[in-house]
DRENDO-1510 file (C-alpha; in Angstrom, 1 decimal, always signed):
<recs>
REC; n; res; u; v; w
REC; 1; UNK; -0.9; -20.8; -9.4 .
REC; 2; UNK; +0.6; -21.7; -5.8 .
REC; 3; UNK; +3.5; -20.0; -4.7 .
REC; 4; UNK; +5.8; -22.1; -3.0 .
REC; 5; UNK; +9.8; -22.5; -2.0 .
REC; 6; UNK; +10.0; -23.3; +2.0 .
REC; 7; UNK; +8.3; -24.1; +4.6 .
REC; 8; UNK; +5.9; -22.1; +6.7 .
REC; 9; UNK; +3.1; -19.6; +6.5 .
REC; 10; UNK; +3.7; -17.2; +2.9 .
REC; 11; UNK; +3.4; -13.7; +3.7 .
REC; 12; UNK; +2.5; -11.6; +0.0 .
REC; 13; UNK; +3.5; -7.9; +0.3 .
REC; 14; UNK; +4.3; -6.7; -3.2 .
REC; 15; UNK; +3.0; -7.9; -6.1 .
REC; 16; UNK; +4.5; -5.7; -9.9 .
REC; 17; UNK; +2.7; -5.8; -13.7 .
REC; 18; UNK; +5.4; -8.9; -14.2 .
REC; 19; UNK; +3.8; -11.2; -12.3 .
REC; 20; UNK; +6.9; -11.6; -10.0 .
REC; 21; UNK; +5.7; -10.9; -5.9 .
REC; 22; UNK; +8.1; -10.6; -3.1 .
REC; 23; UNK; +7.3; -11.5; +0.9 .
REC; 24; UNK; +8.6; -13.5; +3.2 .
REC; 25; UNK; +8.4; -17.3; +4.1 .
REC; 26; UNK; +7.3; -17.0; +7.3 .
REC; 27; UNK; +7.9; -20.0; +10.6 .
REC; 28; UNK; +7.5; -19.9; +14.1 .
REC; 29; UNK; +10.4; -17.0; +15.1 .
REC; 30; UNK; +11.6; -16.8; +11.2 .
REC; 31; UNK; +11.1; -15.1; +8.5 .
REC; 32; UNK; +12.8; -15.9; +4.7 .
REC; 33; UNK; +12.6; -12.6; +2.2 .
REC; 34; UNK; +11.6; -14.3; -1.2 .
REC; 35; UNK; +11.1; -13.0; -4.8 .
REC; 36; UNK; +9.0; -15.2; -6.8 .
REC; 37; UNK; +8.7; -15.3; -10.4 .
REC; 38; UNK; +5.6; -16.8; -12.3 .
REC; 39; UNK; +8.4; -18.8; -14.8 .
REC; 40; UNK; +11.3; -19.5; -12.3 .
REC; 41; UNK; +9.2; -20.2; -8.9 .
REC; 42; UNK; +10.4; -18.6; -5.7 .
REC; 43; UNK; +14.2; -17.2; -5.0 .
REC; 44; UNK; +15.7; -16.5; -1.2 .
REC; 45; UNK; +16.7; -12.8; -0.9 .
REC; 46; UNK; +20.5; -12.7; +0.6 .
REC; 47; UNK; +19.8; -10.9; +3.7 .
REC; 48; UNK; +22.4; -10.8; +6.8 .
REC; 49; UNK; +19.4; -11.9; +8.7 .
REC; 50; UNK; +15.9; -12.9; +8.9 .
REC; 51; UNK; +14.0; -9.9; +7.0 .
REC; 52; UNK; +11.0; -9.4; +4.5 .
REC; 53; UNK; +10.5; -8.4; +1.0 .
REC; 54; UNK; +8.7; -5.2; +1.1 .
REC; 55; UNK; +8.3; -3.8; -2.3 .
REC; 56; UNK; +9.0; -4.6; -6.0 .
REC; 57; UNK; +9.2; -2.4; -9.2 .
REC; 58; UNK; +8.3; -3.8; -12.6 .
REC; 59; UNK; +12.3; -4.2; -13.5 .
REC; 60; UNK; +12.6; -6.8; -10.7 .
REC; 61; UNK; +14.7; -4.8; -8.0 .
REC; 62; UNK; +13.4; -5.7; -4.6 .
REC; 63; UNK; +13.6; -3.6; -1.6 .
REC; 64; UNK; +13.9; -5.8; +1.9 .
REC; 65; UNK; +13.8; -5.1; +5.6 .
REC; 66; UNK; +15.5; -7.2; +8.1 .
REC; 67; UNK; +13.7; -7.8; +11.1 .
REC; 68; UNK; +14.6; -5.9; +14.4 .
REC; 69; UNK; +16.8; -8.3; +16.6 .
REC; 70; UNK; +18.0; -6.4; +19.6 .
REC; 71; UNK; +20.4; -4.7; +20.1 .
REC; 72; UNK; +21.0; -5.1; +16.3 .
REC; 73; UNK; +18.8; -2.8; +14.5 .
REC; 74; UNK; +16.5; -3.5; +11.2 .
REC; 75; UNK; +18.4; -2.6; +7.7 .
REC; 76; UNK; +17.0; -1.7; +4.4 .
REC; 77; UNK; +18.4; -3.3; +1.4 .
REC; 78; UNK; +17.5; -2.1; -2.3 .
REC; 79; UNK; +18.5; -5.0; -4.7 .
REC; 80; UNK; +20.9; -6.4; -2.8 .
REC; 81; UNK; +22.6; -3.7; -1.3 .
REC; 82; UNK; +22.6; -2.1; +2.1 .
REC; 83; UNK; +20.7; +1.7; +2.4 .
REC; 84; UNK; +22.7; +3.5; +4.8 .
REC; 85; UNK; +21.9; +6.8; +6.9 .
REC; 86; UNK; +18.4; +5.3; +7.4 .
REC; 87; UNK; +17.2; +2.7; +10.0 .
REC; 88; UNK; +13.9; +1.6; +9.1 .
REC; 89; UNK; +10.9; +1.1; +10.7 .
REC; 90; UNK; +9.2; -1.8; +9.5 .
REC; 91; UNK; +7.7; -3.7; +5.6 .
REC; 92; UNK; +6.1; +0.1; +4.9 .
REC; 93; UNK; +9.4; +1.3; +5.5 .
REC; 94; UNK; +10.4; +0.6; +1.9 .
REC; 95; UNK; +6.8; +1.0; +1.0 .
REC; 96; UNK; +6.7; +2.8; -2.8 .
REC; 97; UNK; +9.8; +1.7; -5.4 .
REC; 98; UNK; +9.6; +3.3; -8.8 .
REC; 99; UNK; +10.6; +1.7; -11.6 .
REC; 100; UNK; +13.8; +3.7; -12.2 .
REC; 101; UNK; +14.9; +2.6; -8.4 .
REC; 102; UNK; +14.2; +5.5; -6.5 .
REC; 103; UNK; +12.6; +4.3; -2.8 .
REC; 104; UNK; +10.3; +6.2; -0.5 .
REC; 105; UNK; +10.1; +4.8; +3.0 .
REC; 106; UNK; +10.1; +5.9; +6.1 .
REC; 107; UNK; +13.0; +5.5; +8.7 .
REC; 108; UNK; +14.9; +7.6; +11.5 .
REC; 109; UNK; +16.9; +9.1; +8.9 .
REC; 110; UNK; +20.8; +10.3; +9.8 .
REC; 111; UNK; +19.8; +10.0; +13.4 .
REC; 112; UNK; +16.2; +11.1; +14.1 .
REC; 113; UNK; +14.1; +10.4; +17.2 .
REC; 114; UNK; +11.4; +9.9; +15.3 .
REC; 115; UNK; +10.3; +8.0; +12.4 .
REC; 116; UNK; +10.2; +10.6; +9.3 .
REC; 117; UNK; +9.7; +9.7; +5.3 .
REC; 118; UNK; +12.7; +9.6; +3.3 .
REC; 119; UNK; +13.6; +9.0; -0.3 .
REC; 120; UNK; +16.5; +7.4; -1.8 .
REC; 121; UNK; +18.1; +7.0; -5.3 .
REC; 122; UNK; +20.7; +4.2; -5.5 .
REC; 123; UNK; +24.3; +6.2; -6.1 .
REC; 124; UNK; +22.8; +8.6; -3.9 .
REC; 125; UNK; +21.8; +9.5; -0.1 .
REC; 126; UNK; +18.9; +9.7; +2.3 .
REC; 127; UNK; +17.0; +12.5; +2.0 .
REC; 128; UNK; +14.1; +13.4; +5.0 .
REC; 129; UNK; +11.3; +14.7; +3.5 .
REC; 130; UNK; +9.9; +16.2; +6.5 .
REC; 131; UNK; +12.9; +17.7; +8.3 .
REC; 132; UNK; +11.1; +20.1; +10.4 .
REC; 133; UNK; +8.4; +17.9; +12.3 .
REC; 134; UNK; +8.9; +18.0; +16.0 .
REC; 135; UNK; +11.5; +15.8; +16.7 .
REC; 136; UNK; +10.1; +13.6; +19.4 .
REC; 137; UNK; +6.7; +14.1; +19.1 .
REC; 138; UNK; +5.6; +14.0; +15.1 .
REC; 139; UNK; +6.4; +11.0; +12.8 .
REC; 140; UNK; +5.8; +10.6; +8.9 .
REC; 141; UNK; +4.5; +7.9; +7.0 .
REC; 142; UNK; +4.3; +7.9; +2.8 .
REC; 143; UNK; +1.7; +5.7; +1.5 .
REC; 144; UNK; +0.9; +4.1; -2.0 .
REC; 145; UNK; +1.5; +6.7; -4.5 .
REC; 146; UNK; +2.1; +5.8; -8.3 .
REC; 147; UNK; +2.6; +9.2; -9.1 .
REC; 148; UNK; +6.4; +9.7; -11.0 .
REC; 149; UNK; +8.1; +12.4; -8.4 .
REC; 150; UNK; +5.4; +13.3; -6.0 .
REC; 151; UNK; +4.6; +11.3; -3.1 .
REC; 152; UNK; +1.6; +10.9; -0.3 .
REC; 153; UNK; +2.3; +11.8; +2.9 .
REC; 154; UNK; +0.5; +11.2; +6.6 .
REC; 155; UNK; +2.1; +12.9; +9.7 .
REC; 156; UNK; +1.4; +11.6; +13.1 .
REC; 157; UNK; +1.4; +13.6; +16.4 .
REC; 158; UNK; +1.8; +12.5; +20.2 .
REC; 159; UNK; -1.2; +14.2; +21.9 .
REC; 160; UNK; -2.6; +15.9; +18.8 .
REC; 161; UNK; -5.0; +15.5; +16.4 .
REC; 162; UNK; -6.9; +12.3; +16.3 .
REC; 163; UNK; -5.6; +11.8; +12.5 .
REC; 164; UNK; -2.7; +13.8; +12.6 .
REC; 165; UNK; -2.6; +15.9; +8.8 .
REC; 166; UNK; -1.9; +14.2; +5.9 .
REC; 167; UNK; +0.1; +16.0; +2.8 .
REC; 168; UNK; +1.7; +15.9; -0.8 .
REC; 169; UNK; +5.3; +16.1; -0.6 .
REC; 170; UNK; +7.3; +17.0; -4.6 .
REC; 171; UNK; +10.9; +17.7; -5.2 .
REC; 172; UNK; +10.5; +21.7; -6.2 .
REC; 173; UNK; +7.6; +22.7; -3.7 .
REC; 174; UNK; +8.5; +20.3; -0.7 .
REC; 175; UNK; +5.0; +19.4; +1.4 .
REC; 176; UNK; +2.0; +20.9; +1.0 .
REC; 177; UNK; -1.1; +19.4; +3.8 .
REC; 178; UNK; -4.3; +19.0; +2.7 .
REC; 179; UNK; -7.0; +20.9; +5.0 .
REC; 180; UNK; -9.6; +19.4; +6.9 .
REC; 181; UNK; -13.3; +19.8; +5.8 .
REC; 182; UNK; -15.6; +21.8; +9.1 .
REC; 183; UNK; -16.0; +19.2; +11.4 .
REC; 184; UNK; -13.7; +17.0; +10.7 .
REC; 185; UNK; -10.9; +15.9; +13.8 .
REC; 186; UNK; -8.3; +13.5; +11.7 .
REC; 187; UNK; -7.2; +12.3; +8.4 .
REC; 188; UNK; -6.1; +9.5; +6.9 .
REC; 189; UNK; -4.4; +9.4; +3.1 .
REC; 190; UNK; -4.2; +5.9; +1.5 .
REC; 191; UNK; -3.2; +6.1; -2.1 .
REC; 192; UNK; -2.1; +8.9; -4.8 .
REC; 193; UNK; -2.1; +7.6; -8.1 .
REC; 194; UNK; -0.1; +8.2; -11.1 .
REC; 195; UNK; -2.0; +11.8; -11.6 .
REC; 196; UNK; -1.6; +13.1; -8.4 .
REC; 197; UNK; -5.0; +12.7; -6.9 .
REC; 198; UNK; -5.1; +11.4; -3.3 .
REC; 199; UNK; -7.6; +9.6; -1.7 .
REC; 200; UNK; -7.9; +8.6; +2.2 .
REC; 201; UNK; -10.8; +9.3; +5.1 .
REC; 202; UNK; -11.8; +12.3; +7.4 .
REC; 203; UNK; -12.8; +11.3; +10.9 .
REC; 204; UNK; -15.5; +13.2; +12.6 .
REC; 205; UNK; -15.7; +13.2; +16.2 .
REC; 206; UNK; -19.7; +13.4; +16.0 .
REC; 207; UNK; -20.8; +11.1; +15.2 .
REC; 208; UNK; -17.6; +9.3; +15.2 .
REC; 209; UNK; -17.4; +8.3; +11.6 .
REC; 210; UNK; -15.0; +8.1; +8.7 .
REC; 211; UNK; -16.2; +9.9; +5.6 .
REC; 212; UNK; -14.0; +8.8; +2.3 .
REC; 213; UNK; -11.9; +11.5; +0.2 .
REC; 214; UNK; -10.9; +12.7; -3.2 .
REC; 215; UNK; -8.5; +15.4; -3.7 .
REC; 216; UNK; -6.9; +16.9; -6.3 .
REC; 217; UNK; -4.3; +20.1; -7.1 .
REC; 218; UNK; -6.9; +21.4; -9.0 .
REC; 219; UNK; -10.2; +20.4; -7.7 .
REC; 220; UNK; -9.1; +20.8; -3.9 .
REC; 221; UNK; -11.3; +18.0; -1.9 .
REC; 222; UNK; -14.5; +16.2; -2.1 .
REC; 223; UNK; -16.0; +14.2; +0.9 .
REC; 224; UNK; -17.5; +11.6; -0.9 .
REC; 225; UNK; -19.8; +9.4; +1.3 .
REC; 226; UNK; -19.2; +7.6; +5.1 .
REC; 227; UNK; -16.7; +5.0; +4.8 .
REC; 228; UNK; -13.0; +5.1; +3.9 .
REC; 229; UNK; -11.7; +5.4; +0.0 .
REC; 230; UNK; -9.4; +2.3; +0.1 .
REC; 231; UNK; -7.9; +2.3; -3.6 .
REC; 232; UNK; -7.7; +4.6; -6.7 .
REC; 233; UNK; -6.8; +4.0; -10.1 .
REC; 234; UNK; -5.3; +6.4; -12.9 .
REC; 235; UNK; -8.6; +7.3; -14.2 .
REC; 236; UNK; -9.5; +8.9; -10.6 .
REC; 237; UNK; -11.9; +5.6; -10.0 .
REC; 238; UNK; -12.2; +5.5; -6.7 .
REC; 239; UNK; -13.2; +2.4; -4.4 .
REC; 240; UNK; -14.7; +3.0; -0.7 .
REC; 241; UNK; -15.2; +0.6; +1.7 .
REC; 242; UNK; -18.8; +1.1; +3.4 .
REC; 243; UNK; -21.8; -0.7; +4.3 .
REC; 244; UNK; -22.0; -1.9; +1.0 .
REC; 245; UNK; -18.9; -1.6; -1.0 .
REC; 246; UNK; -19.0; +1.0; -3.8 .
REC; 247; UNK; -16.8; +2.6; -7.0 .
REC; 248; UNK; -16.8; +6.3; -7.6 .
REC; 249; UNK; -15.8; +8.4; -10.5 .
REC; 250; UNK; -15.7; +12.2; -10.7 .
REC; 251; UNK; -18.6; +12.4; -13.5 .
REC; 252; UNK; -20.5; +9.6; -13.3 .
REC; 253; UNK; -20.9; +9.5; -9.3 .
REC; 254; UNK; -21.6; +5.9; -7.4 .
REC; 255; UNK; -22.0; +2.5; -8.7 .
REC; 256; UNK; -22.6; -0.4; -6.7 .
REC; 257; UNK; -20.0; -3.4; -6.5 .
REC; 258; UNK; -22.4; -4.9; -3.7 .
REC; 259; UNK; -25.9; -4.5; -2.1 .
REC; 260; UNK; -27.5; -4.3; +1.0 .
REC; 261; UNK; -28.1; -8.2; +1.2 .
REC; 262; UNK; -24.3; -8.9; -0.4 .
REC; 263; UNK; -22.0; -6.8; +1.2 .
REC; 264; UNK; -18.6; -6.5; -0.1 .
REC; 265; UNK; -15.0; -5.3; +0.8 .
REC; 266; UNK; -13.6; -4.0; -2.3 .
REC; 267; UNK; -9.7; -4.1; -1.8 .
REC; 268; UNK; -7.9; -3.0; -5.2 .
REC; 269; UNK; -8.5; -1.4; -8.7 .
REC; 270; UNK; -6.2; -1.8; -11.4 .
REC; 271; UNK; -6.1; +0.4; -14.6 .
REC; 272; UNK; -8.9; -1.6; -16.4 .
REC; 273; UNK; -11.4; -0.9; -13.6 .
REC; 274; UNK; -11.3; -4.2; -12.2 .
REC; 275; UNK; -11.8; -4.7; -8.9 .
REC; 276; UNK; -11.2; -7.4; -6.0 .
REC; 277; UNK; -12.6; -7.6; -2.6 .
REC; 278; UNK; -14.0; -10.2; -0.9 .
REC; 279; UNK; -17.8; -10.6; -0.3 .
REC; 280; UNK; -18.1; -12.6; +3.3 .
REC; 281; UNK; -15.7; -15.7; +3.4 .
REC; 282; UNK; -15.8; -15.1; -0.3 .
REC; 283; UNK; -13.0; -13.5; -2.3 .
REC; 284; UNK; -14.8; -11.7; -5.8 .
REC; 285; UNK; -13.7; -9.9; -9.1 .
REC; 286; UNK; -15.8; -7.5; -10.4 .
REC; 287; UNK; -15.9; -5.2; -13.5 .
REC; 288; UNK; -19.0; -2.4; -14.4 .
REC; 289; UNK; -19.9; -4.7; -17.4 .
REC; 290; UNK; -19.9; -8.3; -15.8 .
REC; 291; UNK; -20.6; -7.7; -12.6 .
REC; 292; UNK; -19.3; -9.9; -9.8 .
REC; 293; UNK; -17.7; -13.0; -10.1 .
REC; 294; UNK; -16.3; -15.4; -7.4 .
REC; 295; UNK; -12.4; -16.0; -7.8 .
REC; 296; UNK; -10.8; -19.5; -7.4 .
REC; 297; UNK; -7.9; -21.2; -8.3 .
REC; 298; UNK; -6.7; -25.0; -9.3 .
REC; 299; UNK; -9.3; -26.2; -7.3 .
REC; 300; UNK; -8.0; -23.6; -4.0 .
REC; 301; UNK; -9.9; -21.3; -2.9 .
REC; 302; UNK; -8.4; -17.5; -2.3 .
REC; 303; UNK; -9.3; -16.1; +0.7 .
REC; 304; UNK; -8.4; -13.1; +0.8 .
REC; 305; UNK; -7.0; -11.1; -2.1 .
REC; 306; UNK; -4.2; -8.7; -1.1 .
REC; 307; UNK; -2.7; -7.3; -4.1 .
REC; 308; UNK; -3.7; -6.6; -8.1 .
REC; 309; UNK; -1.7; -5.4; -10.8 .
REC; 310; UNK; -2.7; -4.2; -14.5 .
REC; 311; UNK; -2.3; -7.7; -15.9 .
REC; 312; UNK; -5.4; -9.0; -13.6 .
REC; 313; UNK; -2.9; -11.2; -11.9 .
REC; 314; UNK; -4.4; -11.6; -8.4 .
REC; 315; UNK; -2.3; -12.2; -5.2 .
REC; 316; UNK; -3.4; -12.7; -1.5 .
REC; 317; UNK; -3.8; -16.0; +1.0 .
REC; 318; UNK; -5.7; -18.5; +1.4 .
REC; 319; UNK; -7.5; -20.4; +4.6 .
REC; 320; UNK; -4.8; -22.9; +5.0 .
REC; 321; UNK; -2.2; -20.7; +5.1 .
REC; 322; UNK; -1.1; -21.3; +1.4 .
REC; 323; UNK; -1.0; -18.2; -0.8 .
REC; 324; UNK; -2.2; -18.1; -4.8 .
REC; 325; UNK; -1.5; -16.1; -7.4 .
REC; 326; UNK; -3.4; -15.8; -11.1 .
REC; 327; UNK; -5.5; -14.5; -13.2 .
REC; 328; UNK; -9.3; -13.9; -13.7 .
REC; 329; UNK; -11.5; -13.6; -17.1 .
</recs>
């Protein structure tokens, strides 16, 4: 199914288990914030400006960014209505919005140098969630977490590690970092899933490789295998992107999504183990039991596939600057 509404490029950021994704129509020194719904087609966010839809929850409330138009600065809206105390720093800074509103972004919060992660509940305030961080030389970053209250954390340094440290920030405990493994010189977390298992890469300085990560509260962390663990699932499936494309799982190890003579860039796992990636020019959905199949659309072809939600709806663009969204059998 094409997603259109204006004219210009479409840029997909969010995508919920409704169906309904939320972006921004973009032009040549524009960009329109949209919601689009499967039924109702595609709906203008009122912004005071031009600005982007950054995230969606599965109850339809959109969180938006305007864009940066000196010496006005960006603002961060959360269905419809203006965040204040927080002045954000780009789309991932209303990255994560849980279904019962709350946001996690990241912002110069009540005046900051720096960039730091926040959280907000509508009828609330800002809260910083990493308050002591040097204040012009450390900035914080959350990243994809489906997890209820907890929330993954990477923390950046001016002139320090090449990874910075990376962490698990909750309500009662505050942030607790995950430790390097020997050798390793940086970190990088990119999801925590409904569970509270985090997955991301280690860099090494020799050689200079990434090595993909599990951890857990309980289990503490696994290196897995060279490459970078690019999506989890709440089953703790794990996908890493490497020379070949790969799913693990804590008891059953490595399966294959590619080979060595098919390569493939697995991108997202839903709840259902599905996976999507794309294999060359090629965008793919795979399962364990029917192996890869090619993805395409009312006679389009998707390009690349961005986003995937529990339903198997698929979003991303396509070649011609179009973008798709659907399902896959």
């Amino acid at each position: 199914m094409e997603i259109t509404g204006q004219a210009g490029n479409v840029h997909v950021v969010a995508l919920n288990d409704r169906g309904q994704v939320t972006g921004a129509f973009e032009t040549w020194g524009a960009s329109a914030a949209f919601v689009w719904d499967p039924s109702g087609g595609a709906s203008l966010l009122a912004l005071p400006a031009d600005g982007i839809g950054a995230a969606i929850n599965d109850a339809g409330q959109v969180a938006a960014v305007t864009t940066h138009d000196w010496p006005d600065p960006a603002r961060l809206f959360l269905d419809g209505a203006e965040v204040v105390g927080v002045v954000p720093g780009g789309t991932g800074s209303a990255g994560v919005l849980r279904d019962d509103g709350r946001l996690f972004g990241t912002g110069q919060v009540n005046g900051s140098a720096q960039y730091h992660a926040f959280t907000y509940i509508p009828g609330g305030s800002v809260v910083d969630l990493t308050p002591n961080l040097d204040p012009y030389q450390e900035w914080s970053v959350p990243v994809r977490s489906d997890h209820a209250d907890k929330v993954a954390i990477n923390i950046y340094s001016y002139g320090g590690p090449a990874g910075g440290q990376a962490g698990v920030w909750e309500p009662t405990g505050g942030l607790e970092l995950i430790p390097y493994p020997p050798g390793a010189v940086g970190i990088l977390a990119t999801k925590m899933n409904a569970v509270g298992s985090v997955i991301g890469g280690f860099r090494y300085s020799e050689p200079w490789l990434d090595h993909a990560f599990f951890w857990s509260s309980a289990g503490g962390t696994q290196v897995l295998a060279q490459g970078v663990a690019v999506d989890v699932n709440d089953s703790d499936q794990v996908i890493v992107a490497d020379d070949v494309g790969r799913m693990w799982e804590p008891i059953l190890g490595f399966s294959d999504i590619g080979t060595t003579s098919t390569p493939v860039q697995p991108i997202r796992v839903n709840n259902s183990g599905v996976v999507v990636g794309t294999a060359g020019p090629q965008p793919f959905w795979w399962t364990a039991s029917g192996g890869l199949v090619e993805l395409g659309f009312n006679g389009g072809t998707l390009a690349y596939p961005e986003l995937l939600n529990d339903a198997g709806q698929v979003a991303g663009w396509s070649d011609n600057g179009r973008l798709w969204q659907g399902g896959a059998n």
